[in-house]
C-alpha positions as protocol buffer text, in pm:
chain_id: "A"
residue {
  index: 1
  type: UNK
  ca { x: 5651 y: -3047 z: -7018 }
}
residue {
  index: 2
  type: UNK
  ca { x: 5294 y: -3013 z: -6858 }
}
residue {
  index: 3
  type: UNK
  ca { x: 5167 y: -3339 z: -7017 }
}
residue {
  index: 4
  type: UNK
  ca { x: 5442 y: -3553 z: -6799 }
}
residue {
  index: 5
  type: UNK
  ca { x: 5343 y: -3318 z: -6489 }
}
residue {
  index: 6
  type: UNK
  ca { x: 5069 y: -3441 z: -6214 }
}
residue {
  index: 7
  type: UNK
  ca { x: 4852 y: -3127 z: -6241 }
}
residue {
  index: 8
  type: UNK
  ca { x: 4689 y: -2944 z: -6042 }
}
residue {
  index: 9
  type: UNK
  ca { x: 4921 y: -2983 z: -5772 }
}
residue {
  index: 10
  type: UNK
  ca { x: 4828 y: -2868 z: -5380 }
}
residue {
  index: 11
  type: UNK
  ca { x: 5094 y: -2630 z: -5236 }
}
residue {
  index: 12
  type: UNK
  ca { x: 5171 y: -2384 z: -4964 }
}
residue {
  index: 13
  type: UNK
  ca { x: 5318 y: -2068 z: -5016 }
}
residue {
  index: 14
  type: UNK
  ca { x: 5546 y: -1935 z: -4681 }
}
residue {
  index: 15
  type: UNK
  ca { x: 5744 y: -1620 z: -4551 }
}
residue {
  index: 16
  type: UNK
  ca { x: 6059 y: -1588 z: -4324 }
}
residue {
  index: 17
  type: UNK
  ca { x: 6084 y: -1279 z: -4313 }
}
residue {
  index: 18
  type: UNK
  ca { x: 6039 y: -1171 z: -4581 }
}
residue {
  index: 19
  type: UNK
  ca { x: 6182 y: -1441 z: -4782 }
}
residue {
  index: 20
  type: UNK
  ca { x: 5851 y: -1618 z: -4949 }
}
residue {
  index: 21
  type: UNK
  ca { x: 5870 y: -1981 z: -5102 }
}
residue {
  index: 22
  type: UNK
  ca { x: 5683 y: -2226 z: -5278 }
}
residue {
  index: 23
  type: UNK
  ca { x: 5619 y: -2582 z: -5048 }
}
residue {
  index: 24
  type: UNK
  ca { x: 5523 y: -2893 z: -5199 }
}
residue {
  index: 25
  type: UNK
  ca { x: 5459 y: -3230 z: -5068 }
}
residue {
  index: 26
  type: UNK
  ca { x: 5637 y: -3455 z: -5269 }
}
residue {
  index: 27
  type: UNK
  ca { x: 5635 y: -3806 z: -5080 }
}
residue {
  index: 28
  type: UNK
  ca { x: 5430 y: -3887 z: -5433 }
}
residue {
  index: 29
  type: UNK
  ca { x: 5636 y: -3755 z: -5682 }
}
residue {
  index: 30
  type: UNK
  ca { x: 5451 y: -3481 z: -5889 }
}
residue {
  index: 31
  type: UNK
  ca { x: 5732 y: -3377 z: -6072 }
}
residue {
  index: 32
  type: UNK
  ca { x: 5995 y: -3585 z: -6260 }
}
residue {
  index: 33
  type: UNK
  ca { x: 6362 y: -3499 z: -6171 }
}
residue {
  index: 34
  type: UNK
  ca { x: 6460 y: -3376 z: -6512 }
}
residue {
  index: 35
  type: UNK
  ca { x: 6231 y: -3093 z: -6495 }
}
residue {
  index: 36
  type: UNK
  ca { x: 6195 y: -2962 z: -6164 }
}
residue {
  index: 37
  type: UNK
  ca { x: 6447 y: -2712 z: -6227 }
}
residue {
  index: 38
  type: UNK
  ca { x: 6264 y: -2554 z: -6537 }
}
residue {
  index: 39
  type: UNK
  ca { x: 5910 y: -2586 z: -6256 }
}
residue {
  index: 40
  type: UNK
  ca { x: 6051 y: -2415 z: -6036 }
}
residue {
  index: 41
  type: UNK
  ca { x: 6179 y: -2138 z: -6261 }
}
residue {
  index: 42
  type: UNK
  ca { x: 5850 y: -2111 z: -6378 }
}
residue {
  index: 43
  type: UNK
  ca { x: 5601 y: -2137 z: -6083 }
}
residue {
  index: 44
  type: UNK
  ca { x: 5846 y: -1874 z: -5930 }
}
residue {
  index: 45
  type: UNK
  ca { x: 5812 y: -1636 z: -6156 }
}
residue {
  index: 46
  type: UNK
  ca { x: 5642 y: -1285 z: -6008 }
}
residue {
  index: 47
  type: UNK
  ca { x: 5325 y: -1158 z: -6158 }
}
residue {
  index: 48
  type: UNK
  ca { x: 5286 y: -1474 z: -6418 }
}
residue {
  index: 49
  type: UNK
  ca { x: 5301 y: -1729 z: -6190 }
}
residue {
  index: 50
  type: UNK
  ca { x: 5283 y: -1765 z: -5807 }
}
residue {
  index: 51
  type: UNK
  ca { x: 5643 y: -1610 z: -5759 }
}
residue {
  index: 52
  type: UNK
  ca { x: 5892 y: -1688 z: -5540 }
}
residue {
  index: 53
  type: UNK
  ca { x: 6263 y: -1672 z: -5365 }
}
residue {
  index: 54
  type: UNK
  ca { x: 6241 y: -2055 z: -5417 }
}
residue {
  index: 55
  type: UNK
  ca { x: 6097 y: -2381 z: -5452 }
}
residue {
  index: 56
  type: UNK
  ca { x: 6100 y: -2696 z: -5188 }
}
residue {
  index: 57
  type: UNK
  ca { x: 5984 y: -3006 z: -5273 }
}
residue {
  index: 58
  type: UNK
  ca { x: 6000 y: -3221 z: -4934 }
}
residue {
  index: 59
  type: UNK
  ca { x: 6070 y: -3594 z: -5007 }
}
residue {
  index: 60
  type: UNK
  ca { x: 6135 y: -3930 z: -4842 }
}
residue {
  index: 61
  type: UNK
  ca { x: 6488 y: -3984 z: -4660 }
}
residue {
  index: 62
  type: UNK
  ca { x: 6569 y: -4305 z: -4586 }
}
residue {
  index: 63
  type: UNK
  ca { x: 6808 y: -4134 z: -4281 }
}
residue {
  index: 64
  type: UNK
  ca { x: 6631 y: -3893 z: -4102 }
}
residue {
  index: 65
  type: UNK
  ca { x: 6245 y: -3773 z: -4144 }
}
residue {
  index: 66
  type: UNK
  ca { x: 6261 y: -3650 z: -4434 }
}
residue {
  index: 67
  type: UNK
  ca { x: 6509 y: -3469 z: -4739 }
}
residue {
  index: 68
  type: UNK
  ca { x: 6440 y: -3148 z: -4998 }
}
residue {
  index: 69
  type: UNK
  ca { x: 6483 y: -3053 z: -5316 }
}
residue {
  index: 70
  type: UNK
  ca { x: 6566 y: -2714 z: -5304 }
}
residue {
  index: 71
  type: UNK
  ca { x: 6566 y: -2454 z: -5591 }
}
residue {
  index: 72
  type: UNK
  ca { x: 6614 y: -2098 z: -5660 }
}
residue {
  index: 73
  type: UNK
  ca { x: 6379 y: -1883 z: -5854 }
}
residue {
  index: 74
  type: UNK
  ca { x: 6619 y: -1895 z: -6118 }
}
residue {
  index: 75
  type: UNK
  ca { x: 6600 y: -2284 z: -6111 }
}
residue {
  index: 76
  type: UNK
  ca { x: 6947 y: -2305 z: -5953 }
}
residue {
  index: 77
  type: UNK
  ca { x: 6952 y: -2622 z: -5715 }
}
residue {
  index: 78
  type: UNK
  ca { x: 7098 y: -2478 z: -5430 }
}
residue {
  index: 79
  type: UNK
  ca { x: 7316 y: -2632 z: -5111 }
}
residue {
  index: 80
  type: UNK
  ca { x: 7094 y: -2477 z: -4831 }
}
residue {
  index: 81
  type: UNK
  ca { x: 6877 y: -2195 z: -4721 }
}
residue {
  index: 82
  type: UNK
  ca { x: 6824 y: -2074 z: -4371 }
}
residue {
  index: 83
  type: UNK
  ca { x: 6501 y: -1910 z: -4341 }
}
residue {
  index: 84
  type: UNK
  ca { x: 6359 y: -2133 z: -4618 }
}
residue {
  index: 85
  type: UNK
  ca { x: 6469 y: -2446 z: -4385 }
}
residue {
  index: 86
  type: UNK
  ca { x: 6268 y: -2301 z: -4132 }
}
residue {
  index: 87
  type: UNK
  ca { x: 5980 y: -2294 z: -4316 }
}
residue {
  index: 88
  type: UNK
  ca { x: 6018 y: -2632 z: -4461 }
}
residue {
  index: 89
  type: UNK
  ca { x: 6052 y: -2718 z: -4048 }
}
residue {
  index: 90
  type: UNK
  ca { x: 5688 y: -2531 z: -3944 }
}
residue {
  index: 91
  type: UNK
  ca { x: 5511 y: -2701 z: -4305 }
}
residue {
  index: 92
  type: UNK
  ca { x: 5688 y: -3032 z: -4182 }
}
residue {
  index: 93
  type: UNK
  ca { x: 5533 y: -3023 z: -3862 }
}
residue {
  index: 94
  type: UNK
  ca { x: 5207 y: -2902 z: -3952 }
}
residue {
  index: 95
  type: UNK
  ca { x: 5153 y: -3191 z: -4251 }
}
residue {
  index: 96
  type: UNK
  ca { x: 5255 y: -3444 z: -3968 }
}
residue {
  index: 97
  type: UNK
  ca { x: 5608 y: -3541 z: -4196 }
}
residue {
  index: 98
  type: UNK
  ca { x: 5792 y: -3449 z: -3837 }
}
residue {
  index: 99
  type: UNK
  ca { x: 5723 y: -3426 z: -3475 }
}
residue {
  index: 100
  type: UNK
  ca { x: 5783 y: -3037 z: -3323 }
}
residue {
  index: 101
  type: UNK
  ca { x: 6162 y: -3130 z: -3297 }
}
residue {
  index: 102
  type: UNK
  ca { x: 6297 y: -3301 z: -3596 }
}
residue {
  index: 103
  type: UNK
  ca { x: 6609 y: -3366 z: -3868 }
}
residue {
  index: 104
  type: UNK
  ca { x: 6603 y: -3338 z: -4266 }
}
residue {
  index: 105
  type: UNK
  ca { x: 6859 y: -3387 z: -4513 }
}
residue {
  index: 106
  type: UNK
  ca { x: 7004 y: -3098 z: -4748 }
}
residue {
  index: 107
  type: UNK
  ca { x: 7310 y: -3063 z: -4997 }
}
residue {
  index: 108
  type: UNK
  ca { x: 7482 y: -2892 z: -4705 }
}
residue {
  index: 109
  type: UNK
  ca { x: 7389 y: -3161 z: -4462 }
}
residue {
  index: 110
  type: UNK
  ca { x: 7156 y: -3283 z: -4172 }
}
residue {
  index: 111
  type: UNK
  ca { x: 6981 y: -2991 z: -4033 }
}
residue {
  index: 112
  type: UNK
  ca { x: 6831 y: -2999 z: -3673 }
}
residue {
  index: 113
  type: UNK
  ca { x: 6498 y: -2799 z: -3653 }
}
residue {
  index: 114
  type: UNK
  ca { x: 6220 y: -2711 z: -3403 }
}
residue {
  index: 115
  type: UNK
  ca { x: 5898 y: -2527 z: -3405 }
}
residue {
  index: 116
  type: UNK
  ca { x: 5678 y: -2346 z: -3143 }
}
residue {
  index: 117
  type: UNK
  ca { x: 5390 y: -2153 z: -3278 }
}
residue {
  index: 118
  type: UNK
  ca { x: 5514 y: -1958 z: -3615 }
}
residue {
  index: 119
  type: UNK
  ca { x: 5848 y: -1997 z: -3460 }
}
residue {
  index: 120
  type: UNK
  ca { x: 6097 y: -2184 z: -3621 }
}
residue {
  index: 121
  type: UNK
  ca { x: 6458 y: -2265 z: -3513 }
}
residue {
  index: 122
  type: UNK
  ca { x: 6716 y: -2455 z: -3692 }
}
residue {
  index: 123
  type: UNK
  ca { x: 7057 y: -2637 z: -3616 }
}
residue {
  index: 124
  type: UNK
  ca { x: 7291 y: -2497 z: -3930 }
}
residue {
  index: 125
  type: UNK
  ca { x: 7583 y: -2679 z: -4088 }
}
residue {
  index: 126
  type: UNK
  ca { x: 7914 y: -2580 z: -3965 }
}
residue {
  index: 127
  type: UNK
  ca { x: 8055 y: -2265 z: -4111 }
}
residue {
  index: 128
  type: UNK
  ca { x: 8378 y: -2301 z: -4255 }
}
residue {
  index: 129
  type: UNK
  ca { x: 8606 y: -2124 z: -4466 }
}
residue {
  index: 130
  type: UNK
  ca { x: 8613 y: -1787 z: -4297 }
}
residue {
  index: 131
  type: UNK
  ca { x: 8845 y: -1558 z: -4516 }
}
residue {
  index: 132
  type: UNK
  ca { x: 8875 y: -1168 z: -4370 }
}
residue {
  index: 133
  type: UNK
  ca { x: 8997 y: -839 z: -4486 }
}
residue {
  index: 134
  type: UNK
  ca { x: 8995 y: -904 z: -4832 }
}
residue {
  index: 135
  type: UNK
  ca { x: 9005 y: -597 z: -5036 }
}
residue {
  index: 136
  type: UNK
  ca { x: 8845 y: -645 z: -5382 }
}
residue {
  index: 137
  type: UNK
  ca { x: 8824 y: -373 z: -5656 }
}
residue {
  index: 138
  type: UNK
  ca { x: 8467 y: -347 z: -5805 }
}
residue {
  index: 139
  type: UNK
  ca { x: 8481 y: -130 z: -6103 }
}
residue {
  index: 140
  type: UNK
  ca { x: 8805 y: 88 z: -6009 }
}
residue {
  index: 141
  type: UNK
  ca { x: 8632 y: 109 z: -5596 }
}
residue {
  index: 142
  type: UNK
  ca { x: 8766 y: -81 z: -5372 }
}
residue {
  index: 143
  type: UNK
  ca { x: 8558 y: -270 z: -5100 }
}
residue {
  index: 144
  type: UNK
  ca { x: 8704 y: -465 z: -4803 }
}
residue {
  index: 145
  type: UNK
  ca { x: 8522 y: -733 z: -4824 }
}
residue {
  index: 146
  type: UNK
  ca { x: 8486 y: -1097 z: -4563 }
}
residue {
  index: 147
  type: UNK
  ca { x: 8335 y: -1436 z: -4653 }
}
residue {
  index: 148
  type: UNK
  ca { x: 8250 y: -1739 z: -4500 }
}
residue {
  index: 149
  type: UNK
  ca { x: 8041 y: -2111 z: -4606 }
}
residue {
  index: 150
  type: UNK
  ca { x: 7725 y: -2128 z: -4409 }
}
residue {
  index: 151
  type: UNK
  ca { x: 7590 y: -2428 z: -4609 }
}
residue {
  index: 152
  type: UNK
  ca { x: 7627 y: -2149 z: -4922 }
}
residue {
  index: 153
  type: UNK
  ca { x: 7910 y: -1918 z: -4981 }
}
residue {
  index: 154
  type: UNK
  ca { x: 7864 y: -1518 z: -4869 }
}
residue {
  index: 155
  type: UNK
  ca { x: 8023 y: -1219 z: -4878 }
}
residue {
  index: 156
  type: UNK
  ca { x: 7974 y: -979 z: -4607 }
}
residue {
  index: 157
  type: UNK
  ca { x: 8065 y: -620 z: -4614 }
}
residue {
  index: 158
  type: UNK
  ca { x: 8034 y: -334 z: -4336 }
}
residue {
  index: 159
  type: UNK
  ca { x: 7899 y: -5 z: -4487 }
}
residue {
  index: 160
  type: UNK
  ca { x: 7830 y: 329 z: -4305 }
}
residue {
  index: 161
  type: UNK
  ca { x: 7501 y: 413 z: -4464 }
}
residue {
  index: 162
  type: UNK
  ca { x: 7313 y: 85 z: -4546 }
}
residue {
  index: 163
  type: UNK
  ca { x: 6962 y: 263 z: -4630 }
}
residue {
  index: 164
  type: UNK
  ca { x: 7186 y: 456 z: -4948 }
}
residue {
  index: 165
  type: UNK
  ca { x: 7423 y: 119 z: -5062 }
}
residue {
  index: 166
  type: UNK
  ca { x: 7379 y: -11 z: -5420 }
}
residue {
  index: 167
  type: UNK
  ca { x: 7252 y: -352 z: -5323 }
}
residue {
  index: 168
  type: UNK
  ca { x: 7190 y: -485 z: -5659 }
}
residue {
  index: 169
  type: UNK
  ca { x: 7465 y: -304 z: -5849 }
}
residue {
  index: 170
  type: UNK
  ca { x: 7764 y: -392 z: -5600 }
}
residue {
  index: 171
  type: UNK
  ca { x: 7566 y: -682 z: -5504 }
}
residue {
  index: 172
  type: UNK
  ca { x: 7593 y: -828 z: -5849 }
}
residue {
  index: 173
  type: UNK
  ca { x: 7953 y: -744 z: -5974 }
}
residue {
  index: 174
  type: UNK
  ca { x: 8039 y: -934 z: -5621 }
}
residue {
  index: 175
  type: UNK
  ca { x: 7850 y: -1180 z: -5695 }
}
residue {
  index: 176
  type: UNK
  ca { x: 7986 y: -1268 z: -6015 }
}
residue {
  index: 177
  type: UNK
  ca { x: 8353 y: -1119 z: -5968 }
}
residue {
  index: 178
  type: UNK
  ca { x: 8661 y: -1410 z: -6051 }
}
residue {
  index: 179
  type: UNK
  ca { x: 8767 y: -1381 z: -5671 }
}
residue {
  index: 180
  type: UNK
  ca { x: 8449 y: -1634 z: -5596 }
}
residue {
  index: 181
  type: UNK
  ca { x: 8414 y: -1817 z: -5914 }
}
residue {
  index: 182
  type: UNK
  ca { x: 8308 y: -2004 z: -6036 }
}
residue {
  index: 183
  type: UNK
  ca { x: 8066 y: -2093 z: -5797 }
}
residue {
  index: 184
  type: UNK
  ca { x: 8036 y: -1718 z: -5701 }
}
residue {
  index: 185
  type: UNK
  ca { x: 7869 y: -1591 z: -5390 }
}
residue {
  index: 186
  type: UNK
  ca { x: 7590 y: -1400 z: -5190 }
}
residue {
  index: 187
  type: UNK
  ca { x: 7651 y: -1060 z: -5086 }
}
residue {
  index: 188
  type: UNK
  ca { x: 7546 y: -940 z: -4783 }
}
residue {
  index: 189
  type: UNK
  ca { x: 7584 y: -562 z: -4688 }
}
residue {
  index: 190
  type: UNK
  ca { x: 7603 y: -449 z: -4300 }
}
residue {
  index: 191
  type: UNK
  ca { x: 7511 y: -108 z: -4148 }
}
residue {
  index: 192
  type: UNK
  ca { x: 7473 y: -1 z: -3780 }
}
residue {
  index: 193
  type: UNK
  ca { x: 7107 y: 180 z: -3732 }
}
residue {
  index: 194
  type: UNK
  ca { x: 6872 y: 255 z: -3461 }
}
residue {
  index: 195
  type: UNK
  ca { x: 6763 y: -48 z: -3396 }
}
residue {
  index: 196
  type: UNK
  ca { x: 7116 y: -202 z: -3374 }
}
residue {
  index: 197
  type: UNK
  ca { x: 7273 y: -383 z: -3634 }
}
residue {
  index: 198
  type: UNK
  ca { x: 7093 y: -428 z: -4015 }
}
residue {
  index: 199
  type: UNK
  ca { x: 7164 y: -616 z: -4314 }
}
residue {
  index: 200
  type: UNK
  ca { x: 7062 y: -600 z: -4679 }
}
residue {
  index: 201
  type: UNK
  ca { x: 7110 y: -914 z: -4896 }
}
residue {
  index: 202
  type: UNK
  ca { x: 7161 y: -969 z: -5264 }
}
residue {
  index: 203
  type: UNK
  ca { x: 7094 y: -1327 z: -5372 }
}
residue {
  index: 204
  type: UNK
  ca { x: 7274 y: -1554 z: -5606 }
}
residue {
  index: 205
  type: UNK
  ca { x: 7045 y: -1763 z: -5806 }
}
residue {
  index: 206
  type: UNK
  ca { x: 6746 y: -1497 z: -5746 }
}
residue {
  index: 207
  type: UNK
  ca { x: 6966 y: -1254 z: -5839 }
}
residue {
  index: 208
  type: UNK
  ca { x: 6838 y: -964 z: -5663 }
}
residue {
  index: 209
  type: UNK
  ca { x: 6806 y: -813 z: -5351 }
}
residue {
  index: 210
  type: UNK
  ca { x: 6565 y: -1023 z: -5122 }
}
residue {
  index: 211
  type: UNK
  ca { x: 6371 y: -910 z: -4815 }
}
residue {
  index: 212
  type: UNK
  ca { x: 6570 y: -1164 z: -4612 }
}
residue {
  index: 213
  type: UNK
  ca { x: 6860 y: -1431 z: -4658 }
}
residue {
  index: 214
  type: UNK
  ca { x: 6880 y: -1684 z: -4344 }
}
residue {
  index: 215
  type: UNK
  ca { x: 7205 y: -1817 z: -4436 }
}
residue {
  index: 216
  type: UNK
  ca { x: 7336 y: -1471 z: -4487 }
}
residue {
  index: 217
  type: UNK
  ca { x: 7216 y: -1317 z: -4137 }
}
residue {
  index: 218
  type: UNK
  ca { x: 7420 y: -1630 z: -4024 }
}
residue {
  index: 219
  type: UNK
  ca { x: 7743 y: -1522 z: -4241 }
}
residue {
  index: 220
  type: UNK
  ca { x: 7725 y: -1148 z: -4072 }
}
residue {
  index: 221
  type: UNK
  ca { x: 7654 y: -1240 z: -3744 }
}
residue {
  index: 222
  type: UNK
  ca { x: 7917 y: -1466 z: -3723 }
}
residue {
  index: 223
  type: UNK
  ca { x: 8175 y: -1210 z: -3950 }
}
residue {
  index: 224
  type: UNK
  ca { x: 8038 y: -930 z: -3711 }
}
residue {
  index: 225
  type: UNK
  ca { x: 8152 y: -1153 z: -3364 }
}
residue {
  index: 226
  type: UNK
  ca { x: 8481 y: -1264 z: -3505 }
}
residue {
  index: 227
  type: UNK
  ca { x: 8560 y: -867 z: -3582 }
}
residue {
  index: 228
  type: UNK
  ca { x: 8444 y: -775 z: -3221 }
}
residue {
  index: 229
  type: UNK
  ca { x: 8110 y: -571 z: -3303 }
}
residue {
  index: 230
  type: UNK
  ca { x: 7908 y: -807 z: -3189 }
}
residue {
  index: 231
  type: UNK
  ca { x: 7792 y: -1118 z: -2882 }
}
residue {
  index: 232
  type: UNK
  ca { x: 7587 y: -1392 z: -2928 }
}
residue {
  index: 233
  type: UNK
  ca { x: 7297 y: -1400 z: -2951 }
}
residue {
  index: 234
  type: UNK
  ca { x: 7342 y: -1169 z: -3225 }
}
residue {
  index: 235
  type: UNK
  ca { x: 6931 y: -991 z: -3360 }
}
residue {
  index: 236
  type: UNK
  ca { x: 7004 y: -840 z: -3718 }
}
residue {
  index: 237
  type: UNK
  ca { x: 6769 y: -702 z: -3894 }
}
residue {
  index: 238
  type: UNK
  ca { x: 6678 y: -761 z: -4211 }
}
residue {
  index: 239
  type: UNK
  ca { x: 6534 y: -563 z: -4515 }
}
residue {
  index: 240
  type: UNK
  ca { x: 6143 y: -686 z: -4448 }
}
residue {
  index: 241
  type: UNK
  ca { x: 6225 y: -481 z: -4073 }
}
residue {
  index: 242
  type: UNK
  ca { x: 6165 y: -852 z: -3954 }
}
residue {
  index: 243
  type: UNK
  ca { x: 6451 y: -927 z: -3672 }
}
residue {
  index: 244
  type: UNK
  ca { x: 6654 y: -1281 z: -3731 }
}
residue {
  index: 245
  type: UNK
  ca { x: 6839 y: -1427 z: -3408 }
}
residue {
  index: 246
  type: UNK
  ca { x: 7143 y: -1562 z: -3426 }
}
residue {
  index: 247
  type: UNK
  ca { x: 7345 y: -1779 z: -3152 }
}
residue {
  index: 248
  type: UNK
  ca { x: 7643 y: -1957 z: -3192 }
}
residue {
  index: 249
  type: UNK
  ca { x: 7958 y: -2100 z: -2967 }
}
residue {
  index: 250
  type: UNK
  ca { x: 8341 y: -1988 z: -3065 }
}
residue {
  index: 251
  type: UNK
  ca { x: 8583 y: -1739 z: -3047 }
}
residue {
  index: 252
  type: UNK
  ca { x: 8668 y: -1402 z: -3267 }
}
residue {
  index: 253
  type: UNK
  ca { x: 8925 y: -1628 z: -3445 }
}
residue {
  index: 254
  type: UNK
  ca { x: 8660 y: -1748 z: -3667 }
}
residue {
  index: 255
  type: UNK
  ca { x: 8640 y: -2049 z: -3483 }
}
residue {
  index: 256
  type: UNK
  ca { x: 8249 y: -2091 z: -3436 }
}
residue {
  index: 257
  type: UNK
  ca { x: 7997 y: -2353 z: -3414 }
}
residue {
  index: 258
  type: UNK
  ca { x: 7677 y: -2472 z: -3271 }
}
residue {
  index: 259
  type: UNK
  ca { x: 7511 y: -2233 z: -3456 }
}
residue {
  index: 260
  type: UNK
  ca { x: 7160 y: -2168 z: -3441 }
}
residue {
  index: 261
  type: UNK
  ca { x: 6881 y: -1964 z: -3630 }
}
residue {
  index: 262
  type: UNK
  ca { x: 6569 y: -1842 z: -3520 }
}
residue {
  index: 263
  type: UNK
  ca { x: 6302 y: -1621 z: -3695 }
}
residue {
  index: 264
  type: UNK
  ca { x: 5922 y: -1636 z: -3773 }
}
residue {
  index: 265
  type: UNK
  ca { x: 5781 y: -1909 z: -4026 }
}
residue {
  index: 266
  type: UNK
  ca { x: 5477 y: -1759 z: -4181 }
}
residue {
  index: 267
  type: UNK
  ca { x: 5182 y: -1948 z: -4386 }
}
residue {
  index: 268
  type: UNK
  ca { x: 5085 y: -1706 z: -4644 }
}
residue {
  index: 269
  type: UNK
  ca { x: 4819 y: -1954 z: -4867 }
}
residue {
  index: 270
  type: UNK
  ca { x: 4749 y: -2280 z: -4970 }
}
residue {
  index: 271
  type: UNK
  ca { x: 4633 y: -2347 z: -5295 }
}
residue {
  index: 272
  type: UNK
  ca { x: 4666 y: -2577 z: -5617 }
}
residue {
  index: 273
  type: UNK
  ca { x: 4874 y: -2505 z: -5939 }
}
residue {
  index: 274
  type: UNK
  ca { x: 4764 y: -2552 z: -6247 }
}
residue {
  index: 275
  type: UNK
  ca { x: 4857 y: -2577 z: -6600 }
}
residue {
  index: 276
  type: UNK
  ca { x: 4819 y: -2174 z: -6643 }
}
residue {
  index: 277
  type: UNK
  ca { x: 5072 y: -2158 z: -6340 }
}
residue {
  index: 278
  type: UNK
  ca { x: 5349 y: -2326 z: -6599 }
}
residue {
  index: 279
  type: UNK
  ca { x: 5305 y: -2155 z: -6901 }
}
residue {
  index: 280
  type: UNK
  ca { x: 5547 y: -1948 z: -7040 }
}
């Protein structure tokens, strides 16, 4: 694998929110397509390897200013990812790839972005699909249980103690249970605390909970609205105690659009992989 690999290879590693990724300029290609998924399941590995939510390799689009190649830690290519698109925006901009307002292509579509400072904003994909008051047995316990596409498929659920919820053990069964196959889903878990309305995440293709999920602050703002607990602009806050904004146009019949994300876009390093970074 190394040997067909353009090594070492400079990268950025970024936060939003909580939700940390691996950046790579790949204008050049570095990586041949047939094994970025098994690079990016390595180099995303914790404690062995950098470690990461994900990996985004930033390309050329023909289209807009540019396109990504998007994977999950588990070297899932994935549709879309919120807070990761917002740092993809703030490394775009700061590499000179895109002016401070700009367009890039994903699976899930043309995203609209903009950056000020270490503040990102992005333009998401229409949601669609909106399916409420579902209630879904999870082991002989039954959950009532909402979903909607936000450029990925969640789940959204409202609990009264979020701090105490089983994140990764509900999170999972959802995850994998035959009501979303086969594509399955992200499950995101909603709780009303002092500071207003929080959400914990667990993440298909990382398969855990993560300290953020863009897409999925999207999916229970907009589930929270169309149940009438919430106005846009809706502030959740996520498991990293890192506040997401979201604001959208629509009605409580699930009818929304226009919707827009906005969060911090942190650098955390810069550095160069090598061939240690890939061995497993």
């Amino acid at each position: 694998m190394m040997q067909r690999i353009s090594l070492p290879i400079p990268f950025w590693k970024m936060s939003g929110a909580g939700n940390d990724f691996i950046l790579i300029d790949h204008r050049q290609p570095l990586i041949p397509a047939d094994l970025m998924a098994e690079f990016a399941r390595r180099v995303c590995r914790r404690k062995f390897s950098v470690g990461a939510d994900g990996l985004f390799l930033i390309e050329p689009s023909d289209k807009v200013d540019f396109k990504w190649r998007f994977f999950n830690a588990d070297g899932s290519e994935a549709e879309m990812c919120g807070n990761g698109a917002r740092c993809v925006a703030r490394f775009a901009y700061m590499h000179g790839i895109a002016a401070a307002r700009m367009q890039f292509e994903t699976l899930a579509g043309i995203i609209d972005a903009s950056v000020a400072d270490t503040q990102a904003t992005i333009r998401m994909t229409s949601p669609h699909s909106f399916r409420f008051d579902r209630q879904v047995d999870v082991a002989g316990q039954l959950f009532m249980v909402h979903s909607v596409d936000t450029g990925v498929p969640h789940a959204v659920l409202f609990v009264d103690d979020i701090a105490s919820t089983d994140v990764v053990g509900i999170g999972r069964e959802l995850r994998h249970h035959p009501v979303f196959a086969p594509a399955g889903t992200n499950v995101n878990f909603v709780g009303r605390t002092g500071e207003g309305l929080s959400i914990r995440t667990y993440e298909r293709g990382v398969e855990d909970e993560t300290l953020a999920c863009g897409t999925g602050v999207v999916a229970a703002a907009l589930i929270a609205a169309a149940k009438g607990m919430a106005d846009s602009p809706v502030a959740m806050v996520t498991a990293g105690g890192i506040a997401l904004t979201v604001q959208f146009v629509g009605n409580t019949s699930g009818t929304m659009d226009q919707v827009v994300l906005k969060g911090p876009a942190h650098l955390i390093y810069k550095g160069e992989l090598t061939a240690e970074a890939l061995l497993d």
